[in-house]
C-alpha angles and dihedrals in degrees: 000000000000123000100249078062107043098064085053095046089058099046092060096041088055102037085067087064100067100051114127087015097105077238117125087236100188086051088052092046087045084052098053099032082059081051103054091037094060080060104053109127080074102039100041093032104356099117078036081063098063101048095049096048091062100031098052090045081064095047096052086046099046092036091238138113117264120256118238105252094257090050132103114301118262125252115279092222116102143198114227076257100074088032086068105037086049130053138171095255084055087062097049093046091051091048096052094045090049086053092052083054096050094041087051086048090057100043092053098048085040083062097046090056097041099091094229100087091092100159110084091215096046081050092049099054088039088069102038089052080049093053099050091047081056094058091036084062098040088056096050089055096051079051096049078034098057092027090070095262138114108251115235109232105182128083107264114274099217095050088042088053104042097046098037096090081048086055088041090053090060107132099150149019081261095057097048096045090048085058088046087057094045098054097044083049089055088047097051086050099053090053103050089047093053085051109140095359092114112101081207104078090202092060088052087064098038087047092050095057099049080057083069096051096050095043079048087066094043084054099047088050087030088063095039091054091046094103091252096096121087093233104029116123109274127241083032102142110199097203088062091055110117097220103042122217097258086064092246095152128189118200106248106125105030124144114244117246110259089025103140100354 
């Protein structure tokens, strides 16, 4: 999808959302979409990004051009340069990134097929947030992949085993996109606490945006759980949510880098 299209595609997956609410859903969607597009160097190219900071930071040491993050995987062997752009922290930190993705990847679809999605619109933006957590993870691995490392390919087993009885416990549309908040709550909070951890200074900013897309998802959940909403849980108080509907994301909750890879 190109980026002149991707702010409009998700303005007309999230307006849906908000019939019956008492919401103005398109002026919402238009809300949220503006915000996303102002990010759109992470919602059109952000998980791109990773992989082509780092990609391209091999090609120009080892005078080559960069693999494409499926592609084979690059020559162990390094300059002092990559050596000291790569370490062995900015690996873990990129695996375990890449298992929150894929973990992300199977509890949406999880959703999707769980027969309890019953909204269209709640189904819609369910896959296309799949879809982007997808790209988010192939990208992590080109970058393990191009740092040196082994990219971890699995959802992350921690995070699996402490959120599965929540999974189990699934009994309503309500129940499965609450997890959904939660987790890209989790994930928004990861990347903003590994902020600045990467010795490679391209993989910070890359880090950093992906924050954004993640915080975008929590908003989107975040505004369709404010009691607003007609089917919304009741009693759900949105001030009282930990990720507010603006993004802004503190970091309680994140996943420390190296859990479960």
């Amino acid at each position: 999808m190109s980026s002149s299209a991707r702010p409009a595609r998700l303005e007309a997956l999230v307006a849906p959302l908000f019939v019956g609410s008492g919401i103005d859903g398109p002026a919402r969607a238009a809300q949220l979409a503006g915000r996303l597009d102002r990010r759109a160097f992470l919602r059109n190219g952000g998980a791109a990004l990773l992989g082509a900071a780092v990609l391209g930071a091999c090609s120009k040491a080892h005078g080559h051009a960069p693999s494409s993050p499926g592609g084979p995987t690059p020559s162990t062997t390094t300059t002092s340069s990559v050596a000291a752009r790569f370490n062995e922290s900015d690996i873990k930190i990129l695996r375990t990134l890449s298992s929150l993705e894929h973990y992300a990847v199977g509890l949406y679809v999880t959703a999707s097929g769980s027969g309890l999605v019953k909204a269209p619109a709640v189904g819609d933006v369910v896959k296309f947030f799949a879809d982007e957590h997808s790209a988010h993870g192939g990208a992590l691995e080109g970058a393990t992949r191009a740092a040196g490392g082994e990219p971890f390919t699995q959802a992350n087993p921690v995070v699996t085993a402490k959120l599965a009885p929540r999974v189990t416990a699934w009994r309503s549309q309500q129940d499965v996109a609450r997890l959904l908040y939660d987790l890209e709550e989790m994930l928004t909070a990861t990347y903003v606490a590994i902020g600045g951890a990467f010795v490679d200074n391209s993989l910070n900013a890359a880090a950093t945006a992906v924050s954004g897309a993640e915080a975008s998802h929590a908003a989107v959940w975040g505004t369709w759980f404010s009691g607003a909403v007609a089917d919304a849980p009741v009693g759900v108080d949105a001030t009282a949510l930990a990720v507010p509907v603006d993004g802004f994301a503190p970091t309680a909750g994140a996943v420390v880098a190296g859990s479960g890879v």
